[in-house]
N, C-alpha and C positions, 0 to 999 in steps of 0.2 A: 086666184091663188095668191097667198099672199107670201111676200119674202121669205119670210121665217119656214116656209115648209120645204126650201129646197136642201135643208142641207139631211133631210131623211129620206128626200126622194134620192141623193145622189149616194146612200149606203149602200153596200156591197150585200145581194141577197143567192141563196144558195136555189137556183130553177134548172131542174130535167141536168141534175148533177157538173151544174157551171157554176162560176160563180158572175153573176151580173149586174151590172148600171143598170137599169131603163128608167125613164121617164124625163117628163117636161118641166125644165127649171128657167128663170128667167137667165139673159143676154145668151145664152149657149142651146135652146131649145131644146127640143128632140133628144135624148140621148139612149143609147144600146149599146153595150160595151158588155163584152162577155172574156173571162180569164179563166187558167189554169188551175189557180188555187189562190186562195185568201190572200194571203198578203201581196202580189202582183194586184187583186183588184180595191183592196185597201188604199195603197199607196195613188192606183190611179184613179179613187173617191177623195183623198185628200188632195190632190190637185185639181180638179173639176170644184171643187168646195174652194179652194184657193184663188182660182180662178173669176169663179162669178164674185165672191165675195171684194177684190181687188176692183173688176170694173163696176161696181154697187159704189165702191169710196170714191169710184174715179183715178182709184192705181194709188193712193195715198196712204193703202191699208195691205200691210202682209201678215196675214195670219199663224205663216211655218215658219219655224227658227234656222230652216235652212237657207243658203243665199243662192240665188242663183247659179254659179257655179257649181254648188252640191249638189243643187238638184239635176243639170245636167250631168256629174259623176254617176247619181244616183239612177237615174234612167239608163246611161251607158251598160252601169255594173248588173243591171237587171234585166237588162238586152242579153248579155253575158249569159250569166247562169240562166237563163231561159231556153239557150241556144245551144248551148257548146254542150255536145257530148262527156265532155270529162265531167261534168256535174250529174248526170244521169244516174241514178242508183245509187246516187252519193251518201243520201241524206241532209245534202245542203240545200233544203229550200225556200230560203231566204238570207237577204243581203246580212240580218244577226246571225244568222248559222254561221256563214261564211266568215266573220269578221270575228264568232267566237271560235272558230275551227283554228286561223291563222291567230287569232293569239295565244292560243293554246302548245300549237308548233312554235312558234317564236320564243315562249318562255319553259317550255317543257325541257327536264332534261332527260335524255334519252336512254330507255333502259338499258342495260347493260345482259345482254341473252349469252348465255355460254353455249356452248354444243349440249351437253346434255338437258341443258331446259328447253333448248330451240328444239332438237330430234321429239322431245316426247311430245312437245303442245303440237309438233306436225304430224307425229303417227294418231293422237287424238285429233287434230281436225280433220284426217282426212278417216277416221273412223266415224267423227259427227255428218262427215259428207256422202255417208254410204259406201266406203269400197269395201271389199269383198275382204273376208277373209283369209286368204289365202297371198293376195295382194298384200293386206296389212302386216301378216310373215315376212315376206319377200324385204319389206322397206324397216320392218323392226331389225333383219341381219343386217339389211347394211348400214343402218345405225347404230349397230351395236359396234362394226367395223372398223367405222369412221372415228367414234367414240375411243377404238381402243389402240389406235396410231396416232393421233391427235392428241386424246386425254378430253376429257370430259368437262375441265375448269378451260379452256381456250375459249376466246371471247369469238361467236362467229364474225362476227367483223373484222377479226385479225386472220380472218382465212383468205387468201390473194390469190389472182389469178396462178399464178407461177405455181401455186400449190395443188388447185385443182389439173393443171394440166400434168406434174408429176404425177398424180396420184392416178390417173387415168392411164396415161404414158406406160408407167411400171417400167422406166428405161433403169440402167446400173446407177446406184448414187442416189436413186428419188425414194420417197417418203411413200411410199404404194403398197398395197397387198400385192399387185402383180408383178412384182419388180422380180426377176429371174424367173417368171413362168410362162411358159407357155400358154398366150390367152388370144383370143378371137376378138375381128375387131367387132363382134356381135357385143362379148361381153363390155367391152372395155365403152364404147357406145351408150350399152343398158346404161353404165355407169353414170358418164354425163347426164344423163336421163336422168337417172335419182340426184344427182347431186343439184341439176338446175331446180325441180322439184322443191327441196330443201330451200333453196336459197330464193328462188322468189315467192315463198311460203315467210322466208325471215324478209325480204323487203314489203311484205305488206303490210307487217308489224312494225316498220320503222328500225328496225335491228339494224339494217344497212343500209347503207343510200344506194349501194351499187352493186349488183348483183358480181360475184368472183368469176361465174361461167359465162359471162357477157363476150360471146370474142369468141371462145374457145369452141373446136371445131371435133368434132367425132370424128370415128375412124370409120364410118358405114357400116351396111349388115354384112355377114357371109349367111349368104343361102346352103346349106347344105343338103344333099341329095338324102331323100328319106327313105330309108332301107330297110325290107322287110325280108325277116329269115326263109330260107328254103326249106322245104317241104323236111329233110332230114335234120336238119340246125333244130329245127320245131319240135320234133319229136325226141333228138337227143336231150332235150331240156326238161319234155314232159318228165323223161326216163329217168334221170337224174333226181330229177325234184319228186319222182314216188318215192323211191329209193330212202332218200334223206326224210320226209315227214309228210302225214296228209294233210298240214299246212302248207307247205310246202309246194306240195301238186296242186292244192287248189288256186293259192296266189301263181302259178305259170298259167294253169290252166282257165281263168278270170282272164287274164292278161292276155292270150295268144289267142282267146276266142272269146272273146267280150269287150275288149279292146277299153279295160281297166285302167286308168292313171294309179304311178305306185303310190302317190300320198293319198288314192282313194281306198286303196287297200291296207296300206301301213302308214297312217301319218304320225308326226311328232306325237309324244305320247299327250295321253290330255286332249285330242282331239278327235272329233268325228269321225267316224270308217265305217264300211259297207261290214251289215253284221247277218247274220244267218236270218233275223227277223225279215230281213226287205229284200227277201226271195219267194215269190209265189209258185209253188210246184203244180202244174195240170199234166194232164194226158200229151194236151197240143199246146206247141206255145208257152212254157215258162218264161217268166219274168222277174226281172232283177229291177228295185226302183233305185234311182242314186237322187236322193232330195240334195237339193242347197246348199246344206251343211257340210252334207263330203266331197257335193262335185267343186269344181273346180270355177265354175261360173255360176250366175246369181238364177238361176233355171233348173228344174229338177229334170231328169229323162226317166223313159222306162226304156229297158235294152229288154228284147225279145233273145231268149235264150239257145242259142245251135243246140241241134240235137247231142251231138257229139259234146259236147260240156255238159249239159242235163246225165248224160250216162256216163259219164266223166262224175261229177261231183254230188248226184243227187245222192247216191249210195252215202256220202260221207257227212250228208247236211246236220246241223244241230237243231234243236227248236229254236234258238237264240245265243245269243254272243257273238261279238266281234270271228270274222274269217283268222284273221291273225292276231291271234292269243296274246305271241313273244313279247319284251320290251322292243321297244326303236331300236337300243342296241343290239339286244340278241339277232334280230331281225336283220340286221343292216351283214352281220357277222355271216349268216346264211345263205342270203342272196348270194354275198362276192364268193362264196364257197363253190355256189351251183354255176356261175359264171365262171370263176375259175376251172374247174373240172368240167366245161364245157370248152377249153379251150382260149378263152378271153384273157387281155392281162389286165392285172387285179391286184391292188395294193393289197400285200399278203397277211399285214398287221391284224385286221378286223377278225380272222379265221385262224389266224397259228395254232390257236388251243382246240382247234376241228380236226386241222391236217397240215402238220407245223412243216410235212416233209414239201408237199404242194406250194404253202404259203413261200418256200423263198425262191421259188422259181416262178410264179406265177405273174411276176410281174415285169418278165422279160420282155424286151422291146420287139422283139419278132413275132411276139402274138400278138392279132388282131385287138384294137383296142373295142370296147364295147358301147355300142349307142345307147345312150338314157333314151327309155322310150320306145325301143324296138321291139316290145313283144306287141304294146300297143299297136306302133304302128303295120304291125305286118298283119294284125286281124281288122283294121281301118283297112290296110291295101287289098286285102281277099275279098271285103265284103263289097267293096267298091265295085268288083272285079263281077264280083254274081250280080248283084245289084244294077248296075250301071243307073245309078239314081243317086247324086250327088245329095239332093236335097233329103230324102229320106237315110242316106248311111250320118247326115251330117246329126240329124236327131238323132238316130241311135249311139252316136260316138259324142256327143254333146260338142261339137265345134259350128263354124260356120258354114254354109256352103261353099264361099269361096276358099276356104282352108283345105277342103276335103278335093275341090279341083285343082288348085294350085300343087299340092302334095303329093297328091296320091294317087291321078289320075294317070293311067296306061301305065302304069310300075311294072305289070307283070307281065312277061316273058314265054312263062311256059318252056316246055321242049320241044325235042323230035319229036317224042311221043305223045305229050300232050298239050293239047292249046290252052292258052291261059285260061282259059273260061273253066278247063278242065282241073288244069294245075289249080287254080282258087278252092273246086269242088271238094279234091284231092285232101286240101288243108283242113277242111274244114269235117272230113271224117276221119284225120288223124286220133 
């Protein structure tokens, strides 16, 4: 072998997806060296070439323009990003990545993100990253929220600690939605929840060096006990809700025996609801599909239909259309009608032009306040009840298993006269 062939033995070749050395060159023999990616085995081709070439002159010959010194930086700095996790996923794979990344921060100057341009490229990323829609709602109001006590031209990096913990707080004097109301430390929580959300969404962008909610401490959940109506609560409502319209009956009766979420039956307008087509009528066994789009999670169910709602609502089915015809508003005006004249208090405003003599009494503080959720939950607590099969009411109600044990498990009571098992049956041929 003559000289001149070591320095193609000692280039970097790409075998069984490595990149490697091998072979025999003079003063250093033997060589096998296997690396992660191109330039880690570049770099240590041009040192092995450095090398032989140096003792060939007898040390009198250096080939790289780096001095000693450098090149010991240089192996340090590639020890580095080889190693250390914060480079991982980075995109830095190489000492030029690296050193055009850091001069890029050093002379860049830093955009300037208000609230309204930081809220929308965050409800868009996190629409590019799959969340649900439903989600994507939830964090569009409180962006619109935050936008609208703030102002929309506030630069986020001039939002401070002191700010976010007023805003949460909602104490007398602060800058809050909840400042004079009565809120739960669930909600107030959720909130930090979205606002960290927000802000380490704006520190990945360089908008801030330093996240506002860094520190700042929630107020925990409140678990509340979930409550389902009695046997006669249940039926005063059906009664009420014939009464007033056979929209009306069907949205209670969906709800208190199919255990319907109400944005699945009436959501914002402009968006998907459970419609007369994704009802299949049989002899045994009807079924209701609720796909993707209406439910509430990224999974479709089919709910198998009670008897008692099939003869309840089949009489009244269409070939097609939406269950609830009304606008959001007309709708919203009706429900608090049927809960009002069920006894619950109820902001009287929405319904005055129904029953203007009700609406101003109805919102007296000695009537029971009403739980969002409660028709649901008390046909989830019945069916559990027949059932006693977590995992199967958990599909037919679209939740988790453990949501439907943690919740809803032993709720029912019963009487003197009848055992829960009974009282559940009782409900369910209301």
């Amino acid at each position: 072998m003559t000289y001149k062939d070591y320095k193609s033995k000692l280039q970097p070749r790409l075998i069984q997806d490595k990149w490697s050395i091998q072979g025999t060159v003079p003063v250093l023999g033997r060589i096998r060296k296997q690396f992660t990616n191109l330039d880690l085995a570049q770099f240590e081709s041009q040192k092995l070439i450095n090398q032989v070439e140096n003792q060939l002159a007898q040390g009198s010959v250096r080939t790289t323009l780096l001095s000693p010194s450098q090149e010991a930086d240089a192996s340090q700095a590639l020890q580095v990003l080889t190693t250390s996790p914060n480079f991982q996923g980075s995109g830095l794979l190489s000492l030029l990545d690296v050193v055009r990344y850091a001069d890029q921060r050093l002379t860049h100057t830093d955009f300037q993100a208000d609230l309204d341009t930081a809220t929308r490229n965050y409800i868009q990323d996190l629409a590019d990253r799959g969340r649900v829609g439903t989600y994507l709602k939830q964090i569009k109001r409180r962006c619109n929220k935050l936008i609208s006590y703030l102002g929309e031209e506030i630069l986020i990096k001039d939002i401070t600690k002191p700010m976010v913990k007023a805003w949460i707080r909602g104490a007398k004097g602060d800058l809050s939605p909840f400042t004079g109301k009565d809120v739960s430390k669930t909600t107030r929580t959720g909130e930090l929840t979205f606002l960290k959300g927000l802000f380490n969404f704006a520190l990945s962008n360089d908008w801030i060096s330093e996240s506002p909610c860094e520190g700042v401490k929630g107020y925990g959940r409140e678990k509340g006990e979930i409550q389902a109506l009695s046997l006669e609560k249940a039926q005063e409502f059906l009664d009420i809700a014939r009464e007033v319209s056979d929209e009306a009956f069907c949205y209670f009766t969906l709800s208190l025996f199919a255990g319907l979420r109400p944005e699945e039956l009436r959501p914002a307008d402009g968006e998907a609801q459970v419609c007369w087509d994704h009802f299949t009528w049989r002899d045994e066994e009807s079924t209701l599909e609720i796909s993707y789009q209406v439910g509430k999670v990224t999974s479709r169910r089919v709910i198998v239909l009670p008897d008692n709602l099939v003869r309840h609502i089949k009489p009244l089915a269409q070939d097609s259309g939406p269950i609830i015809k009304s606008s959001y508003a007309v709708w919203r005006s009706i429900k608090d009608y049927i809960r009002a004249r069920a006894g619950y208090q109820v902001y009287g405003g929405h319904y005055k032009h129904i029953d203007p003599d009700l609406s101003k009494v109805s919102n007296d503080t000695s009537r029971p306040k009403y739980v969002r959720d409660v028709l649901r939950h008390s046909a989830i607590t019945y069916k559990l009840e027949l059932e006693q099969n977590k995992d199967a009411v958990a599909m037919w109600a679209g939740n988790s298993p453990a949501v439907i044990d943690q919740h809803y498990r032993a709720l029912v009571k019963g009487t003197k006269k009848l055992s829960p098992r009974k009282y559940a049956t009782a409900y369910f041929n209301l």
